[in-house]
C-alpha positions as CSV (number, residue, x, y, z in Angstrom):
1,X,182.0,35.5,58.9
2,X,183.6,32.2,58.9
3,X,183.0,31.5,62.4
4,X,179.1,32.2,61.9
5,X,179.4,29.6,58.8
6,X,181.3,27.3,61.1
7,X,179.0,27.1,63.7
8,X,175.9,27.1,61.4
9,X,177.2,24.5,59.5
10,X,177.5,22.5,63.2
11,X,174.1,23.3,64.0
12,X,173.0,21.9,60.8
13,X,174.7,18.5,61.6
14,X,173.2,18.6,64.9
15,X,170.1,18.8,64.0
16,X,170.8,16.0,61.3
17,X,171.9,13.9,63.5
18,X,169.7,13.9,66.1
19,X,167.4,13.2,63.7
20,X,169.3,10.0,62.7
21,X,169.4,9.3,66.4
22,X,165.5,9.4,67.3
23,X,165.1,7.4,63.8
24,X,167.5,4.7,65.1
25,X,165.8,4.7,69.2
26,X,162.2,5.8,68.2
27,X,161.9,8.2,71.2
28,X,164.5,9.8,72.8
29,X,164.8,12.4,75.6
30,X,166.6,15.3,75.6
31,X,168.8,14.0,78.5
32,X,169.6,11.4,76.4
33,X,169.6,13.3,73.0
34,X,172.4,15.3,74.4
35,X,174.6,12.6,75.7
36,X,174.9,10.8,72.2
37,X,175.7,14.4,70.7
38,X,178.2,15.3,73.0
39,X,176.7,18.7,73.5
40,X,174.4,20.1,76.7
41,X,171.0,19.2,78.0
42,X,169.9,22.9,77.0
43,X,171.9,22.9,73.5
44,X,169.6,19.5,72.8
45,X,166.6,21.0,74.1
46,X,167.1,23.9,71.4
47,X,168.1,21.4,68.7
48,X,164.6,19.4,69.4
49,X,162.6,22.7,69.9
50,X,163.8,23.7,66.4
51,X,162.6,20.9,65.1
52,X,159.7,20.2,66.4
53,X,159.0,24.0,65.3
54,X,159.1,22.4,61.6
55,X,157.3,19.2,62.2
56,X,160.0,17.0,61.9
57,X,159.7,15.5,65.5
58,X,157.5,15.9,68.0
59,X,157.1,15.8,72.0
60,X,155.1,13.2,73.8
61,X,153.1,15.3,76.6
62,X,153.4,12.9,78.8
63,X,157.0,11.6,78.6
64,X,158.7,14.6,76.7
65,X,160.6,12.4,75.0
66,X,160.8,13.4,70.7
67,X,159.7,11.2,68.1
68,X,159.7,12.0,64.4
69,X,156.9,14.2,63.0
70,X,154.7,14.0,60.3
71,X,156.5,17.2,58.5
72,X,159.3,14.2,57.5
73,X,156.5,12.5,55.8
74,X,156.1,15.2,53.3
75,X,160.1,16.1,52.5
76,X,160.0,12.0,51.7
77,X,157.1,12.0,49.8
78,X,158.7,14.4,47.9
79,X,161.4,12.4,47.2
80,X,159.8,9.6,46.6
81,X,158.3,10.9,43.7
82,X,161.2,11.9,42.1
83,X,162.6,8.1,42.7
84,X,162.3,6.3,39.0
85,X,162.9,2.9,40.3
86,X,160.7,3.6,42.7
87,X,157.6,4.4,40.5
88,X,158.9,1.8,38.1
89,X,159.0,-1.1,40.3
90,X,155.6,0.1,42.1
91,X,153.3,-2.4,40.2
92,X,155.4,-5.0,40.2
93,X,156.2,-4.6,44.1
94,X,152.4,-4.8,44.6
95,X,152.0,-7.7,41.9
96,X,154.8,-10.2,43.8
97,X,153.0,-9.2,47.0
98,X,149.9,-10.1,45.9
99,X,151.3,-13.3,44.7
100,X,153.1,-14.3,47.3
101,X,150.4,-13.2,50.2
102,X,153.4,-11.7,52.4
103,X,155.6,-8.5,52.8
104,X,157.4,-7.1,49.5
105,X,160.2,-4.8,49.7
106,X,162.1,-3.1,47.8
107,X,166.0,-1.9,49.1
108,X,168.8,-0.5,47.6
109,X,172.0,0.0,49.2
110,X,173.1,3.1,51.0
111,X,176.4,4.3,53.3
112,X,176.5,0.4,53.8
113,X,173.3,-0.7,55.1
114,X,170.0,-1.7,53.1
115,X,167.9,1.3,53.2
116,X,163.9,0.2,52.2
117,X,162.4,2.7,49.9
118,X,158.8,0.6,49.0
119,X,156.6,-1.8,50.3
120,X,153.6,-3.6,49.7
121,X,151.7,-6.3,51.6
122,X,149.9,-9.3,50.8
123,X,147.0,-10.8,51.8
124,X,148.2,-13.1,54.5
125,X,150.6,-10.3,56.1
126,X,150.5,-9.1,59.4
127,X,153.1,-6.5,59.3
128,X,151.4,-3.5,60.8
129,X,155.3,-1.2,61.5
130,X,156.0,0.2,57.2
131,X,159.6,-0.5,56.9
132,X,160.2,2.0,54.3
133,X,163.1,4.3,55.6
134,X,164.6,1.7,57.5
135,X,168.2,1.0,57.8
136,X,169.6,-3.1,58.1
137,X,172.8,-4.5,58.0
138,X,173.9,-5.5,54.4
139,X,175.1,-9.6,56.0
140,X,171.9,-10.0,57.6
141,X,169.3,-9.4,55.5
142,X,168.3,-11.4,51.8
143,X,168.1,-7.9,50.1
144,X,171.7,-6.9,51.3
145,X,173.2,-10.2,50.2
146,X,171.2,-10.6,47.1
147,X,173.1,-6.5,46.1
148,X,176.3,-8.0,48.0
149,X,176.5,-10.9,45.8
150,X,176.9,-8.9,42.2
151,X,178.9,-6.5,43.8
152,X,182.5,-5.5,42.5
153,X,185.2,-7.2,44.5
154,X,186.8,-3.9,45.7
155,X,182.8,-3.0,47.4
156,X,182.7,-6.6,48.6
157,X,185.9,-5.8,50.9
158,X,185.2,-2.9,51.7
159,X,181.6,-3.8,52.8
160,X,182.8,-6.7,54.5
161,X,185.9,-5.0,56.0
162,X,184.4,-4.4,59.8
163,X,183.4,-6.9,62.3
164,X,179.8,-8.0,61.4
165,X,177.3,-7.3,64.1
166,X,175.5,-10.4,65.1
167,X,171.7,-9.5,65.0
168,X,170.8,-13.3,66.0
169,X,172.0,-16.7,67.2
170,X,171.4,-17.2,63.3
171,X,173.3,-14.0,62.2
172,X,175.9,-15.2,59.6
173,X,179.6,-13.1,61.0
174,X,182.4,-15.3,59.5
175,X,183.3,-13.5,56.5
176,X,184.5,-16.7,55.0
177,X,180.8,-18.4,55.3
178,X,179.4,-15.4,53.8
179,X,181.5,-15.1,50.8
180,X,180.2,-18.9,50.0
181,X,176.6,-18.0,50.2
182,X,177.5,-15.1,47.5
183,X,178.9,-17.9,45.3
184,X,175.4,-19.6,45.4
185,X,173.3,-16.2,45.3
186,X,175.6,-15.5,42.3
187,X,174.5,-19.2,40.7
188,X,170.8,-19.7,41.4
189,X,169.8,-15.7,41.3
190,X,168.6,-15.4,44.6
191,X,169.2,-14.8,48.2
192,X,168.0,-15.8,51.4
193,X,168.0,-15.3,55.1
194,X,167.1,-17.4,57.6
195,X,166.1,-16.2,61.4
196,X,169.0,-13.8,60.8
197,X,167.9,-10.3,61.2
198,X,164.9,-11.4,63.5
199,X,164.3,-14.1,65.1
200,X,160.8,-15.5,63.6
201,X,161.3,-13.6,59.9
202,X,162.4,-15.3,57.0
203,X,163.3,-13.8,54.0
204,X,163.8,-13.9,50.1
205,X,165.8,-11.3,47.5
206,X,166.7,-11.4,44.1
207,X,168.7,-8.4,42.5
208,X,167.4,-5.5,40.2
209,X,169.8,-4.2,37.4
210,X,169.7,-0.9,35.4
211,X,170.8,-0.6,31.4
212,X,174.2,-0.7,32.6
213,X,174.2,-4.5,34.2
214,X,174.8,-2.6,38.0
215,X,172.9,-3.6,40.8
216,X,170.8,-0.9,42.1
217,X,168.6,-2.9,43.9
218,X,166.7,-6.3,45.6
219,X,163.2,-6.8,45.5
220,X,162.2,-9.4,49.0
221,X,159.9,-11.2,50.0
222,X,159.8,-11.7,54.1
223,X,157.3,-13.3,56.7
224,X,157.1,-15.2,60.2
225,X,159.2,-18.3,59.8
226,X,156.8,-21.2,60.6
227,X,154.7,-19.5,57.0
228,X,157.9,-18.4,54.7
229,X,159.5,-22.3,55.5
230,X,162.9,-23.7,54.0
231,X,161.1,-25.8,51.9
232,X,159.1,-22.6,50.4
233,X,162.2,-20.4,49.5
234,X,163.1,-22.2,46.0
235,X,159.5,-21.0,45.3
236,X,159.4,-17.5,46.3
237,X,163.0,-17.4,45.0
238,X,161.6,-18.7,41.5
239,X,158.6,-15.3,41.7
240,X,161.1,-12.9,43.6
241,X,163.6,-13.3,40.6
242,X,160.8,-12.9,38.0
243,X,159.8,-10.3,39.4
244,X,162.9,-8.8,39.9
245,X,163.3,-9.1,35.9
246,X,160.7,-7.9,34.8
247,X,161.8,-4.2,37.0
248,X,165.2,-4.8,35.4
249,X,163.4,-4.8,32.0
250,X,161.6,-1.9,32.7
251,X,165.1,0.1,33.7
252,X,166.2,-1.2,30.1
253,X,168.5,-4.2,31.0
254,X,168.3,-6.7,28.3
255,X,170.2,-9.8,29.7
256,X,170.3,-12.5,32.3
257,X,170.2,-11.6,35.7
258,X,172.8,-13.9,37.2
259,X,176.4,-13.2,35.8
């Protein structure tokens, strides 16, 4: 009995995992499925058969290589709706986009990255790729900083602790720079990237706080450098932080955003 619960609960993490891994590649093979599990062409095959049995990928005809399926959309829908920031910020995600004519996200932080959980896009935006679900490096992005920046010392290290992947030329990776930015995030109430996770995307993030003061969230505001300019960020910094307030508000924090 314990060896049938071992190895089910193996298959399980498979199956997770490959998942993760066709999230992270978009398509993926079963070739190549199994060689980034560690595990046999025909034990992948099974793994991808299984899931595609449920919805939760599915096989390109003409490449057989998996993507995810449309039975993924439902399990996050689900829990989506059961998100109370998420319904809470909705209207004011859709309100700064409409302000601001560009992209609007919403992040929160999760096993170290910034994971997006809402979007909304404004009239001038030409993102047509949702980026809800998606994971991005806390240093690289205005969200991540703009949560990185209130964080408790102790999460600050340990976020901090690994070599930070350079995403661009712009990528910030000296640990010392970064920690100065945070000092300024901390003072004016906003972050900012520049070219850092993309090269052409700009972006702007001010923290959301719950009852308790924590950081639970950023609310950004991204688009193609030459439209989201340096000379535009103190103003979408201004509307991103209101914004951000008026969320933090509604979660029942009563006081200023920056310590």
């Amino acid at each position: 009995m314990a060896d049938d619960r071992t190895g089910g609960l193996q298959s399980v993490s498979r199956a997770l995992r490959s998942l993760e891994l066709i999230a992270e590649n978009g398509e993926l093979g079963v070739t190549d499925l199994g060689r980034r599990l560690g595990v046999h062409k025909a034990t992948a095959s099974r793994l991808a058969a299984t899931l595609a049995s449920h919805g939760f990928v599915e096989r390109d005809p003409h490449t057989d290589r998996y993507r995810l399926g449309f039975g993924l959309i439902r399990l996050a829908g689900a829990a989506m709706a059961g998100l109370d920031l998420v319904r809470t910020a909705r209207p004011l995600v859709e309100d700064l986009a409409e302000r601001t004519r560009e992209t609007v996200n919403l992040g929160v932080l999760s096993a170290g990255d910034v994971i997006y959980i809402d979007q909304a896009t404004g009239a001038r935006s030409i993102v047509s790729v949702s980026w809800v679900g998606r994971r991005t490096p806390v240093h690289a992005t205005a969200a991540g900083k703009a949560i990185l920046a209130f964080a408790s010392e102790a999460d600050q290290q340990r976020l901090l602790s690994g070599p930070l992947r350079r995403c661009t030329a712009r990528t910030i990776v000296e640990v010392g720079v970064l920690r100065e930015q945070l000092r300024t995030v901390r003072e004016r109430g906003y972050a900012q990237t520049f070219e850092e996770l993309e090269e052409g995307l700009n972006a702007i993030a001010a923290p959301v706080r719950q009852a308790d003061r924590r950081v639970v969230a950023a609310l950004s505001v991204s688009g193609p450098a030459f439209r989201v300019r340096a000379m535009d960020f103190a103003r979408l910094g201004r509307l991103a932080v209101d914004s951000a307030t008026a969320v933090s508000r509604r979660l029942g924090f009563t006081g200023s955003l920056v310590d």
